[in-house]
SERO-4910 file (N, C-alpha, C, O; in steps of 0.05 Angstrom, whole numbers):
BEGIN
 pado doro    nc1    nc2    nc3   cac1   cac2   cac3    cc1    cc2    cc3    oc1    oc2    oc3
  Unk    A   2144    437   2445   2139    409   2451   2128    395   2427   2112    404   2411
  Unk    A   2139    370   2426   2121    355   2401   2101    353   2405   2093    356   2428
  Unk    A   2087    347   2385   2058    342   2380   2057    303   2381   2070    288   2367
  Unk    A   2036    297   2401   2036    268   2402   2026    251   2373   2010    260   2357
  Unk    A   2036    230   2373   2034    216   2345   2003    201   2349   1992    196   2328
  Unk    A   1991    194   2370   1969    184   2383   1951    201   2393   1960    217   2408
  Unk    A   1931    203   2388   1909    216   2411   1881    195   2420   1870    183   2402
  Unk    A   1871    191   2446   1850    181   2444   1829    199   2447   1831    218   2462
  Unk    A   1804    194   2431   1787    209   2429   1762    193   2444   1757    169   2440
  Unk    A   1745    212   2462   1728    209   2475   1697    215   2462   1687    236   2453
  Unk    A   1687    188   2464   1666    210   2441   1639    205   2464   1631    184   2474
  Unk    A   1630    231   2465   1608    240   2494   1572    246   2484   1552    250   2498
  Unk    A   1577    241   2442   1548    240   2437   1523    227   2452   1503    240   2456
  Unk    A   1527    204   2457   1501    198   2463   1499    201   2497   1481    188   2508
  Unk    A   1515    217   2514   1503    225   2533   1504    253   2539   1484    265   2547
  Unk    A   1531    266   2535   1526    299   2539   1519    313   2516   1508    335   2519
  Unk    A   1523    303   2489   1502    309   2467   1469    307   2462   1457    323   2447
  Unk    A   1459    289   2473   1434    288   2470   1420    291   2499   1395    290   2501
  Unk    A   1436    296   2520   1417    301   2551   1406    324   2549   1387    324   2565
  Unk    A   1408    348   2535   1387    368   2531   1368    370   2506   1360    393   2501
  Unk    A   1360    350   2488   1343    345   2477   1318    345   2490   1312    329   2507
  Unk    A   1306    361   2482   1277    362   2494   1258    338   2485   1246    330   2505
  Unk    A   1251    326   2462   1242    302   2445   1257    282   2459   1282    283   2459
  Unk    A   1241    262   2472   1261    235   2481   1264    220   2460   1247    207   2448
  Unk    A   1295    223   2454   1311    195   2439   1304    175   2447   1311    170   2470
  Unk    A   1284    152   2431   1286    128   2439   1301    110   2448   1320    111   2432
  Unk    A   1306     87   2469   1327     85   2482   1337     62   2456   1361     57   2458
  Unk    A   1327     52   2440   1335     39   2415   1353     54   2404   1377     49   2399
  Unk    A   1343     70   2400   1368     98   2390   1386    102   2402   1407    106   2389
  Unk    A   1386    102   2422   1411    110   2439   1435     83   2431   1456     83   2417
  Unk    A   1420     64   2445   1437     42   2442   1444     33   2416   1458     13   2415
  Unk    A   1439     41   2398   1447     35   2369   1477     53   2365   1500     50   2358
  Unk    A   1459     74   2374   1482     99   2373   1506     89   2386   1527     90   2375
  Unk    A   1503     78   2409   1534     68   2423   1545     43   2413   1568     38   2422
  Unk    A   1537     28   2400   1535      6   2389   1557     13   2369   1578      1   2368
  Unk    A   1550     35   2350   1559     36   2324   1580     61   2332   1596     68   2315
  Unk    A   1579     73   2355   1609     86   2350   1633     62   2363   1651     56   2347
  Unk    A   1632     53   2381   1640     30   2397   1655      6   2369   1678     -3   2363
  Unk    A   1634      4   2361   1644     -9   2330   1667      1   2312   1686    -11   2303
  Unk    A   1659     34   2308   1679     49   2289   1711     44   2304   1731     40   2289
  Unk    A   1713     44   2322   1735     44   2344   1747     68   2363   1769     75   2369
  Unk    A   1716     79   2372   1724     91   2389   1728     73   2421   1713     55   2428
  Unk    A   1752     82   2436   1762     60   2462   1751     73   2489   1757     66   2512
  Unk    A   1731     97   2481   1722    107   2501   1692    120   2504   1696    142   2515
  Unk    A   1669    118   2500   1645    127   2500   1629    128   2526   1627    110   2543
  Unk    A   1617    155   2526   1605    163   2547   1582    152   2539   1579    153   2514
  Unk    A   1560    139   2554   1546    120   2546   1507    136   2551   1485    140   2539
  Unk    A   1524    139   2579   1497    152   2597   1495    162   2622   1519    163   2630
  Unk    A   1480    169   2639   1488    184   2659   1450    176   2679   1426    174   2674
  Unk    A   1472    177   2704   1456    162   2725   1451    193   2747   1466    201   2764
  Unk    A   1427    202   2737   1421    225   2745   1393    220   2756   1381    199   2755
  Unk    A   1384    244   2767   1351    251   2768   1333    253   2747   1330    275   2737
  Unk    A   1323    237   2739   1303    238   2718   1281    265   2721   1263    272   2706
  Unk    A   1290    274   2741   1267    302   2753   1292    321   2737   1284    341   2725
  Unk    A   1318    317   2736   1328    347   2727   1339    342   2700   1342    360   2683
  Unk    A   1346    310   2694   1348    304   2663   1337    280   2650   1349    259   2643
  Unk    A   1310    287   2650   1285    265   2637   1303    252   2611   1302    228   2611
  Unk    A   1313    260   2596   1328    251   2570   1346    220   2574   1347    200   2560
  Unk    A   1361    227   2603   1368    208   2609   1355    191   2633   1366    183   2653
  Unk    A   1343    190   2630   1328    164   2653   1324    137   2644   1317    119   2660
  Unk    A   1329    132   2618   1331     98   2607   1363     90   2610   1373     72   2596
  Unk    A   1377    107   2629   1402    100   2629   1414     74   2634   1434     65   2623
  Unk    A   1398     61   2656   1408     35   2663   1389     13   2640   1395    -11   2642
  Unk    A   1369     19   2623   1360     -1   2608   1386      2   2585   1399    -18   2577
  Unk    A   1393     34   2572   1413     29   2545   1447     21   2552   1465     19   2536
  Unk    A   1450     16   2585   1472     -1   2594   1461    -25   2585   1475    -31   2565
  Unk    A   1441    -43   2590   1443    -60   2594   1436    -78   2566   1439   -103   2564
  Unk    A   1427    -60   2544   1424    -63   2518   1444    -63   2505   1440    -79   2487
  Unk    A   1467    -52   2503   1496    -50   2485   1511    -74   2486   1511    -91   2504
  Unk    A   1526    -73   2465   1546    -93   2466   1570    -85   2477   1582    -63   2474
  Unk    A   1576   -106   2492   1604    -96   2505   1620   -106   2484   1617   -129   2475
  Unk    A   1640    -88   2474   1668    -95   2461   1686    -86   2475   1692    -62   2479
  Unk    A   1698   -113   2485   1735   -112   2494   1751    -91   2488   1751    -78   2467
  Unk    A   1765    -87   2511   1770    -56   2504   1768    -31   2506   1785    -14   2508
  Unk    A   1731    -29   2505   1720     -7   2510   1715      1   2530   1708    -18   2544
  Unk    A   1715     30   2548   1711     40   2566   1684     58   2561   1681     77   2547
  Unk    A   1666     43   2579   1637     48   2581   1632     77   2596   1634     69   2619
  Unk    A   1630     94   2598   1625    114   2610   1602    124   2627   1579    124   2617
  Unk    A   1606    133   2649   1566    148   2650   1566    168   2676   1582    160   2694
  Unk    A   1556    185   2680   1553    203   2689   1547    203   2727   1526    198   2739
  Unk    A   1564    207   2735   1553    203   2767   1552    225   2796   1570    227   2812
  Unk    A   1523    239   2797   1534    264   2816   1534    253   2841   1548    265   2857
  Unk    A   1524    237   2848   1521    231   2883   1521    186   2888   1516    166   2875
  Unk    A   1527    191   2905   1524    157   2921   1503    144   2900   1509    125   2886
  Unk    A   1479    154   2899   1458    143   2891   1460    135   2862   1451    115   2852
  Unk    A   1477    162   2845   1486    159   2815   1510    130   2818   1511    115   2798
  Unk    A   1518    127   2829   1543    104   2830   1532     82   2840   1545     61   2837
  Unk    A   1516     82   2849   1499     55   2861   1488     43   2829   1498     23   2818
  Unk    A   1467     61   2818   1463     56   2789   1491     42   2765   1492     22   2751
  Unk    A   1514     67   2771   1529     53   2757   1549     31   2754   1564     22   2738
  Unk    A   1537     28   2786   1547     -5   2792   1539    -27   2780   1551    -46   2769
  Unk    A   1511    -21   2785   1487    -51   2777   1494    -48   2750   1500    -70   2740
  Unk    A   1497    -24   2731   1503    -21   2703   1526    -32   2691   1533    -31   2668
  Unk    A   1541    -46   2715   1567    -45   2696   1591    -32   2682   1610    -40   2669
  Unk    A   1581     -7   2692   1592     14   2684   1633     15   2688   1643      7   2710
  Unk    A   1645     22   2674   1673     18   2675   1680     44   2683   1699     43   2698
  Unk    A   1671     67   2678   1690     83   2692   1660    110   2701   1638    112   2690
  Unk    A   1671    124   2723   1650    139   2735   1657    170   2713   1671    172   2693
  Unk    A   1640    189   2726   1650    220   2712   1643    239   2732   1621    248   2730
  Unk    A   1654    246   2746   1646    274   2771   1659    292   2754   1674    292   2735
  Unk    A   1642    311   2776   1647    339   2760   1640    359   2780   1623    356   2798
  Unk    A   1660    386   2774   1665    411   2789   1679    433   2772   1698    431   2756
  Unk    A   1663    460   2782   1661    479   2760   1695    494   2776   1702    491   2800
  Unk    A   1711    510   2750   1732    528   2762   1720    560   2772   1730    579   2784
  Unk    A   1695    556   2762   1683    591   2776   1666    576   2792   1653    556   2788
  Unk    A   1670    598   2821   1652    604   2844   1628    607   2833   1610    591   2839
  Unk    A   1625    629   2814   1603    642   2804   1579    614   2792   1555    610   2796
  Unk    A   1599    599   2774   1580    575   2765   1569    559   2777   1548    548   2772
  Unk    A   1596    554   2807   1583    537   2825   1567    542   2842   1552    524   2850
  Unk    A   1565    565   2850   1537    578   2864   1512    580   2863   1495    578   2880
  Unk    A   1512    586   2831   1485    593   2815   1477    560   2809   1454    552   2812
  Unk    A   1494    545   2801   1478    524   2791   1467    495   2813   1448    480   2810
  Unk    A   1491    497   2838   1480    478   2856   1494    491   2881   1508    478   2897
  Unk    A   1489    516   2882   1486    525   2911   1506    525   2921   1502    528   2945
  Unk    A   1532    522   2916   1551    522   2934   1573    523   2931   1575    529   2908
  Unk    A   1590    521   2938   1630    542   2931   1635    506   2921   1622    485   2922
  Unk    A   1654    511   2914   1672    497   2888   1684    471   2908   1681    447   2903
  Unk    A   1698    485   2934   1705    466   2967   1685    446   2960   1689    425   2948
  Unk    A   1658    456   2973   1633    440   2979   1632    417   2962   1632    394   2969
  Unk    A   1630    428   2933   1617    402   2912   1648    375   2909   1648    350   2909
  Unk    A   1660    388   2908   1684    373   2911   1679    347   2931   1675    323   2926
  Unk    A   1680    367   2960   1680    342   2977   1654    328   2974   1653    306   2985
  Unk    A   1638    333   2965   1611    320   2965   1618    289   2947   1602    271   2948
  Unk    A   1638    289   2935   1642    280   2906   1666    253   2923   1668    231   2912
  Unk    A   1680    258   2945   1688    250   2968   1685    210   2971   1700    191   2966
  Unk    A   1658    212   2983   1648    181   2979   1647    168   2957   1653    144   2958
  Unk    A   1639    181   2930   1637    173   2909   1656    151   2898   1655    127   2893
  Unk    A   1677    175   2897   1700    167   2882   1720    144   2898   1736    130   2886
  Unk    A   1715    143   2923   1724    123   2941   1709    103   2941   1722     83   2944
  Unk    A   1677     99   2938   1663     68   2927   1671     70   2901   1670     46   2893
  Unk    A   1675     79   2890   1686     75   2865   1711     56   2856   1712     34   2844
  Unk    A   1730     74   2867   1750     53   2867   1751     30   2874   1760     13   2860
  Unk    A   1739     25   2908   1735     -2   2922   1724    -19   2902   1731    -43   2903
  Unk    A   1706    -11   2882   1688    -29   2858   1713    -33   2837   1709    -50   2820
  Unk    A   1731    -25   2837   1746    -26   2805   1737    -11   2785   1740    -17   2761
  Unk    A   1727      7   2791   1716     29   2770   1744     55   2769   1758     65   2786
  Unk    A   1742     58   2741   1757     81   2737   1739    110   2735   1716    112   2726
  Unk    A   1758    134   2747   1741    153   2758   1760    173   2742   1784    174   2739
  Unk    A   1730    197   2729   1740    216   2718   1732    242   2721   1708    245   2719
  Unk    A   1745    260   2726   1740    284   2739   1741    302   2718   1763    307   2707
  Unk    A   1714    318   2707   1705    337   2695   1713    363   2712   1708    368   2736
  Unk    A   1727    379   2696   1727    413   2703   1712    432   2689   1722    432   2666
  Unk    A   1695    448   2689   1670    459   2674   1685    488   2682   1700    495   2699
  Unk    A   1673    502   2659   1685    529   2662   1716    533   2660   1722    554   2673
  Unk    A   1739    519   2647   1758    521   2657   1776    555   2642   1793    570   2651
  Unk    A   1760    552   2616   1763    577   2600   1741    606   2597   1739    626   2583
  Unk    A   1728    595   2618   1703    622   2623   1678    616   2630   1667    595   2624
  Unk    A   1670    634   2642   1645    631   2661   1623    644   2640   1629    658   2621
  Unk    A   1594    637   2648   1576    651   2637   1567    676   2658   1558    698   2651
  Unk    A   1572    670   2675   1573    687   2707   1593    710   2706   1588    732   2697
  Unk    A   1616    703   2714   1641    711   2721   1657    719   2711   1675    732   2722
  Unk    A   1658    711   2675   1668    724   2653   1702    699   2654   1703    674   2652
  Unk    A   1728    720   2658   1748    705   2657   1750    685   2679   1740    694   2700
  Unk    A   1760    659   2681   1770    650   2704   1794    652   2704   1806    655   2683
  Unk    A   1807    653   2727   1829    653   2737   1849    625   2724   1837    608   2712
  Unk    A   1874    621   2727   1887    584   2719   1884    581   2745   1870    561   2751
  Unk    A   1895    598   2769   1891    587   2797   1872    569   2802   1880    547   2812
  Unk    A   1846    573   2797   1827    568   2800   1824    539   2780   1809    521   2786
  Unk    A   1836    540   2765   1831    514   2753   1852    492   2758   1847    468   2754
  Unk    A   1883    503   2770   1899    489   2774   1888    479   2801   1894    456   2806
  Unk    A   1874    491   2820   1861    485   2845   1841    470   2847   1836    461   2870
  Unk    A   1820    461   2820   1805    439   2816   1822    421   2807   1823    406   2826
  Unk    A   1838    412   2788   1851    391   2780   1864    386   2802   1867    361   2804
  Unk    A   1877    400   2825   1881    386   2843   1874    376   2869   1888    366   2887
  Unk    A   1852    380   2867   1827    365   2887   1816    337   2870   1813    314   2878
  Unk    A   1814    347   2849   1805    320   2835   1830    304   2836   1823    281   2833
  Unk    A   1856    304   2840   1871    293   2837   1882    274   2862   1897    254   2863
  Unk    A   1866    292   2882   1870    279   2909   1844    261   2910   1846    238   2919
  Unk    A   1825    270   2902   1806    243   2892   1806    216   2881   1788    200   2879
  Unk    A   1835    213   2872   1841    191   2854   1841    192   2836   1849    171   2825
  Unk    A   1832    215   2815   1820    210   2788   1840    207   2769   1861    220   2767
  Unk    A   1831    182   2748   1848    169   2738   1851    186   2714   1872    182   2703
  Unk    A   1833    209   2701   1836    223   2676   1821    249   2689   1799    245   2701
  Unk    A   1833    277   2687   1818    304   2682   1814    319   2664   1834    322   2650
  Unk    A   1798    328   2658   1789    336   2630   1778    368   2644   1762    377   2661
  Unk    A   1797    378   2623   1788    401   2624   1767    428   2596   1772    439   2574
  Unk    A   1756    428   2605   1733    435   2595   1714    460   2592   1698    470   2609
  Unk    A   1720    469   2566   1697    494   2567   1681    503   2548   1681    513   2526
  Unk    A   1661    491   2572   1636    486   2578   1619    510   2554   1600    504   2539
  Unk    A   1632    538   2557   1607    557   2539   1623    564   2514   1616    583   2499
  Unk    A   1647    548   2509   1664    558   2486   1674    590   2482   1677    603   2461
  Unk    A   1676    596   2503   1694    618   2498   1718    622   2492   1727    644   2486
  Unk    A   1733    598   2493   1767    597   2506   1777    608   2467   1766    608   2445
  Unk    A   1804    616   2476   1820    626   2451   1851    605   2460   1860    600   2482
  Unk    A   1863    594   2427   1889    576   2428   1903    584   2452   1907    567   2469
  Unk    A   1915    621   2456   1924    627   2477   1925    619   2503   1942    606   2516
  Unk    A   1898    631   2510   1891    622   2534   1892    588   2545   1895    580   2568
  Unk    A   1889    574   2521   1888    547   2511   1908    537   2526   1906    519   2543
  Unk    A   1925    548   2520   1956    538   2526   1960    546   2548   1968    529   2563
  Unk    A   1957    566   2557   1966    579   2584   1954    562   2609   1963    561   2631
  Unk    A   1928    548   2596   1920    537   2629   1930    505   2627   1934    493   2648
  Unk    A   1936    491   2597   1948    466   2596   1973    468   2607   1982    447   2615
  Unk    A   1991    492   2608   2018    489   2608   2013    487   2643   2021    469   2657
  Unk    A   1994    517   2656   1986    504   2686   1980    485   2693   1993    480   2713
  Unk    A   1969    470   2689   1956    443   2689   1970    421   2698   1964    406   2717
  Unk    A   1995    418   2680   2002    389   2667   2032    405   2691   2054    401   2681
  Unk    A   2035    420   2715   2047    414   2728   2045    409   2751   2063    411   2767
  Unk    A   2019    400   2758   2004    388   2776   1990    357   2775   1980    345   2794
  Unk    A   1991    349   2751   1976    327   2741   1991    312   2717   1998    328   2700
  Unk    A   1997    289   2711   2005    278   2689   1988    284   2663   1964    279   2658
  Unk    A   2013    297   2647   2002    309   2623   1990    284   2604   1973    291   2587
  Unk    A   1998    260   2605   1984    240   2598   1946    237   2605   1930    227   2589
  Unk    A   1943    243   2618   1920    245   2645   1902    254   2632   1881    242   2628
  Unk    A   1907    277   2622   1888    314   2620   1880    301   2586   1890    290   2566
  Unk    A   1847    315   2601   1839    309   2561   1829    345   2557   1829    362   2575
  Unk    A   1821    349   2534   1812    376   2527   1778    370   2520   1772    351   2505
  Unk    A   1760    383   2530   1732    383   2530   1720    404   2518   1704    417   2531
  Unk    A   1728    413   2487   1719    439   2478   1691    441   2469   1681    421   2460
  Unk    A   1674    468   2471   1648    475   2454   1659    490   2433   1681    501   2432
  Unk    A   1635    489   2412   1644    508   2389   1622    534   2391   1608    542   2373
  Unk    A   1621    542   2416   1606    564   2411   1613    592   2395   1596    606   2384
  Unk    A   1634    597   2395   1654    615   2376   1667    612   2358   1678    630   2346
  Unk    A   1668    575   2352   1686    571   2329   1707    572   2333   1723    579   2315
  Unk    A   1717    565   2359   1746    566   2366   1760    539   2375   1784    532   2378
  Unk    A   1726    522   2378   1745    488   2381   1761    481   2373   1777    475   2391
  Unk    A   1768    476   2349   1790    456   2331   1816    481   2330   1838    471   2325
  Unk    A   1815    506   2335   1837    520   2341   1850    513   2367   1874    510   2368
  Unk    A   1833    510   2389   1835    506   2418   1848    477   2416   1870    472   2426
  Unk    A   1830    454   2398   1846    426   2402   1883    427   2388   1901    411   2393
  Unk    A   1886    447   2373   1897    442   2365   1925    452   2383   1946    439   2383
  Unk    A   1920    476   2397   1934    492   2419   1940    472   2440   1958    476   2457
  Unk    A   1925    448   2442   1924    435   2466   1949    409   2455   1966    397   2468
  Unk    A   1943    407   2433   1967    381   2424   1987    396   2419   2003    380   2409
  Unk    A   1998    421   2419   2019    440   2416   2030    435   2450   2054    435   2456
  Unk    A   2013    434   2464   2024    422   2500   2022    409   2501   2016    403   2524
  Unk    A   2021    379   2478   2027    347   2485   2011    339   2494   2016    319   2508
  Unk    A   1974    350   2494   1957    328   2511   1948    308   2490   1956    310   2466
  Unk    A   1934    291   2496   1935    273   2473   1908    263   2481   1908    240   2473
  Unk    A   1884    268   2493   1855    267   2501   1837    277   2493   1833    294   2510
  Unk    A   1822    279   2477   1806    293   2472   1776    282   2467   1773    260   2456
  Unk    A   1750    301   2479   1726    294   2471   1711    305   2453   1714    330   2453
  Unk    A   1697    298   2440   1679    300   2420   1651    286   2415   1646    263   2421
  Unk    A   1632    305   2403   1604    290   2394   1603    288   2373   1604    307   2358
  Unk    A   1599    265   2365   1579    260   2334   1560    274   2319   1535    273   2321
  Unk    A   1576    290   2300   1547    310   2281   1550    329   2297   1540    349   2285
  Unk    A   1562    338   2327   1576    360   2343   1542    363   2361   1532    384   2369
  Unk    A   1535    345   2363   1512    338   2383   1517    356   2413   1538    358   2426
  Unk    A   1490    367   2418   1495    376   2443   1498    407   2446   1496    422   2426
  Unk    A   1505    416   2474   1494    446   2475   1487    453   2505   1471    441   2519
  Unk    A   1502    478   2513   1499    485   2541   1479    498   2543   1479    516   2526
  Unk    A   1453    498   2561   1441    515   2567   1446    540   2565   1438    559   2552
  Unk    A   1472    536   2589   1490    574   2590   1489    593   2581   1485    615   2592
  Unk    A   1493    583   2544   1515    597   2536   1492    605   2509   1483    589   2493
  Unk    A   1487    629   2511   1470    632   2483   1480    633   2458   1498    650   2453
  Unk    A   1470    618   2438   1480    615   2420   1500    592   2407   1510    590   2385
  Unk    A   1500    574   2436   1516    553   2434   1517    537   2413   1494    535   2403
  Unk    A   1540    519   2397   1533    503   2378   1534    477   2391   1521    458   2382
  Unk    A   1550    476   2415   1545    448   2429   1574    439   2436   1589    457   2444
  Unk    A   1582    416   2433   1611    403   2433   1614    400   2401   1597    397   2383
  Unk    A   1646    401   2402   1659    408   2375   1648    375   2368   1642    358   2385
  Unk    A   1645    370   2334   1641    357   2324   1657    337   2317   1678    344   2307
  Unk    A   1652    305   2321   1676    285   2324   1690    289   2292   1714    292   2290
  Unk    A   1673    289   2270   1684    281   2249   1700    305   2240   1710    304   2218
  Unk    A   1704    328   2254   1719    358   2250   1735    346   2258   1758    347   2248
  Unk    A   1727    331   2280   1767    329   2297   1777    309   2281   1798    315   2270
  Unk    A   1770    288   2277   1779    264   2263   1790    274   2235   1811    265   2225
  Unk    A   1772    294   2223   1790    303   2193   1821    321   2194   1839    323   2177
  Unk    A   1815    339   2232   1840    349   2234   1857    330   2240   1877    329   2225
  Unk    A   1856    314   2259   1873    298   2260   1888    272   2243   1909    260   2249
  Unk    A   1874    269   2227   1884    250   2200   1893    270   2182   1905    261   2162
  Unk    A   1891    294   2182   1917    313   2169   1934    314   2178   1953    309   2164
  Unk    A   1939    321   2203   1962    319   2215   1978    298   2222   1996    298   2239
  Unk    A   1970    275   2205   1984    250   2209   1981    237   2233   1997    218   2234
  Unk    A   1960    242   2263   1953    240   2286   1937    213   2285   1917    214   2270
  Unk    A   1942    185   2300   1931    160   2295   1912    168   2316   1913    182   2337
  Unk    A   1891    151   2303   1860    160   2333   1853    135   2339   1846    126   2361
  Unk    A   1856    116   2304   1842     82   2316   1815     81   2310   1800     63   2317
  Unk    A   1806    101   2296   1773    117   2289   1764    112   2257   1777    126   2242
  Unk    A   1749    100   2246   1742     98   2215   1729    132   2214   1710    141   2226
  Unk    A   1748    146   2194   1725    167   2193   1701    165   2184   1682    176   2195
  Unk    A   1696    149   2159   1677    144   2137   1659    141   2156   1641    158   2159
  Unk    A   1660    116   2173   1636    108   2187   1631    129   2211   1609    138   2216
  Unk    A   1647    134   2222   1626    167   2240   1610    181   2218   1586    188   2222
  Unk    A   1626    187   2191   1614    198   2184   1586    189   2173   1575    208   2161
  Unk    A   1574    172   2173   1555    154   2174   1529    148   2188   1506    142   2183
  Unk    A   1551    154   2211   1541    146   2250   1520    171   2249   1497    166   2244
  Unk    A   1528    196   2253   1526    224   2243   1505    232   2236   1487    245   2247
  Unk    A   1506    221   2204   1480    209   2189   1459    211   2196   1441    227   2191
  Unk    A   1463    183   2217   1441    167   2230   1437    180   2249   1416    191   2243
  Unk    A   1442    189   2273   1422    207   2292   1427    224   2291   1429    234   2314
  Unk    A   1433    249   2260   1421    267   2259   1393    262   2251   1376    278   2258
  Unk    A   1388    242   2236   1359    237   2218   1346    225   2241   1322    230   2243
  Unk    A   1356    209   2259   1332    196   2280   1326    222   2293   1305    227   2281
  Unk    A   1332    245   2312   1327    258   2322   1317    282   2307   1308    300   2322
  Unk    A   1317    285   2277   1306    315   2271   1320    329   2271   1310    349   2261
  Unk    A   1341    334   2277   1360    354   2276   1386    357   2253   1394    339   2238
  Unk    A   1395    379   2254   1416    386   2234   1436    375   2241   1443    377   2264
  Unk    A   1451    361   2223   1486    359   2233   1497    383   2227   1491    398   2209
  Unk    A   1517    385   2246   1530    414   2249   1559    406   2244   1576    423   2247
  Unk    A   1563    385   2237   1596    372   2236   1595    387   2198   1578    386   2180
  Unk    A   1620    398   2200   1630    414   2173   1640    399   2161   1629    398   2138
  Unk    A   1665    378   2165   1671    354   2155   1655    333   2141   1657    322   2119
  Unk    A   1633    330   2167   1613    310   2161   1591    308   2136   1582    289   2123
  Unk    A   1587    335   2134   1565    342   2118   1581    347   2093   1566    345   2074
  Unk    A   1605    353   2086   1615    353   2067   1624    324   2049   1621    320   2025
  Unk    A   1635    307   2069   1645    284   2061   1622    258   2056   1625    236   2046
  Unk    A   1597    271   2068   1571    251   2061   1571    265   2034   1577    256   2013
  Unk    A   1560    293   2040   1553    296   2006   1571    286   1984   1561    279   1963
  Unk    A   1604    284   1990   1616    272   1972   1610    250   1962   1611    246   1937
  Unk    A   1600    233   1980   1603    204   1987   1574    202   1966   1569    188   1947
  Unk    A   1565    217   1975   1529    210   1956   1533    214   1925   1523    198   1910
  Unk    A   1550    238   1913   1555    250   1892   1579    217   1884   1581    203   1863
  Unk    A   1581    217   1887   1611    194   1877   1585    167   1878   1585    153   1858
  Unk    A   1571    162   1894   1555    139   1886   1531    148   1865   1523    131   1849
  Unk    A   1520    173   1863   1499    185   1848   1517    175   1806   1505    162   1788
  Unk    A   1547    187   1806   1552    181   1786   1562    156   1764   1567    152   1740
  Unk    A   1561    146   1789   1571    117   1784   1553    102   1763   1528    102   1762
  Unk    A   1568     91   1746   1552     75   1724   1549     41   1727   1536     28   1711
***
């Protein structure tokens, strides 16, 4: 299959990258942060997430850094919604498109909210139906789709069997996703090629971690089956509890350098992610982990250092 000439890229830093930060990001920060990827031209940012401040304190200024950003035309605002009460929030927010979510292992879904994979699904039921009634677009997360921290392999059954509950949900994009970065190109392919005959291959985005170093092999296995979706964090922000040793979600400016080799249009300034990057790695204290990033700043500094 060809490889698409387009991809849109999802970039999920400033909410599934920084929601396990223990140090609260100031919500100035945040919103700068969405501000200035939103600017670079990304057409899709996950913004924030309308959760329990009892289970993710990080994000609880969610509806003030909605209401702080600039909206640019175009953009698809993102934010996180597990129950009625999360969508009530991302109403008043403004919010353009919702994000539910359901794991492909039993094992994950058990341990982490009590109950078989059926259950959370339908729970997800009302959601996505006030959702629509509002004009919101609805996107259905698959967690675990390449391995469990529990359960080890998952099954494709099992994941072709969430994509298609989410699909009877309405959901306008599925993203499939794994969650502890285990997945290999192989396997990569084997559950996209399942996938995309249940769901419009247009639809399906790829949601990789780099806990093994196998992201940008995996994205690349995934545009080998024509998906053309993909998410990413800034500076590769972020990190599963799960998964020990995690590096987090693959790094935007990794994908952006693979894909401007491959002649792949994204619509993305690299320079300026690479920038973005920069900046809340240094607001937050932490390392950038983007390989691209950290290379092409140091360039960038060395080329202005010699300048006469």
């Amino acid at each position: 299959m060809a490889m698409p000439q387009a991809v849109k890229i999802v970039e999920v830093g400033p909410r599934d990258g920084l929601q396990n930060e223990k140090e609260f990001v100031p919500t100035t920060v945040k919103i700068e942060l969405v501000n200035r990827l939103a600017a670079a031209g990304f057409r899709n940012v996950e913004a924030a997430s309308f959760v329990s401040p009892k289970w993710v304190p990080q994000m609880a200024d969610g509806a003030v850094v909605m209401a702080g950003i600039e909206r640019r035309p175009g953009t698809i605002y993102s934010v996180l919604t597990p129950n009625m009460r999360g969508l009530e929030g991302a109403v008043a927010a403004h919010a353009d498109e919702i994000v539910i979510f359901g794991a492909a292992s039993e094992a994950f879904s058990q341990k982490n909210i009590n109950c078989s994979i059926a259950e959370s699904i339908e729970r997800f039921v009302p959601v996505a139906q006030a959702a629509k009634e509002k004009g919101l677009r609805v996107r259905g997360s698959v967690s675990c789709s390449l391995g469990c921290p529990y359960q080890g392999e998952v099954p494709v059954a099992s994941v072709v069997d969430v994509v298609e509950r989410f699909a009877a949900l309405g959901c306008d994009e599925i993203d499939i996703a794994d969650t502890i970065g285990v997945g290999t190109p192989k396997r990569t392919r084997e559950v996209f090629a399942a996938v995309t005959q249940v769901f419009p291959r247009e639809r399906l985005s790829g949601h990789f971690h780099d806990t093994y170093g196998q992201a940008l092999a995996n994205i690349y296995a995934a545009l080998q089956e024509g998906i053309e979706i993909f998410h990413a964090s800034v500076a590769g922000l972020g990190g599963c509890p799960y998964a020990k040793g995690a590096t987090g979600n693959v790094a935007t400016e990794d994908v952006l350098y693979l894909m401007n080799g491959l002649g792949i249009e994204t619509g993305i300034d690299l320079a300026q992610v690479v920038e973005i990057g920069d900046f809340i790695s240094t607001s937050i204290g932490k390392p950038n982990v983007s390989r691209a990033g950290k290379a092409l700043l140091a360039k960038a500094r060395s080329e202005k250092s010699t300048c006469v």
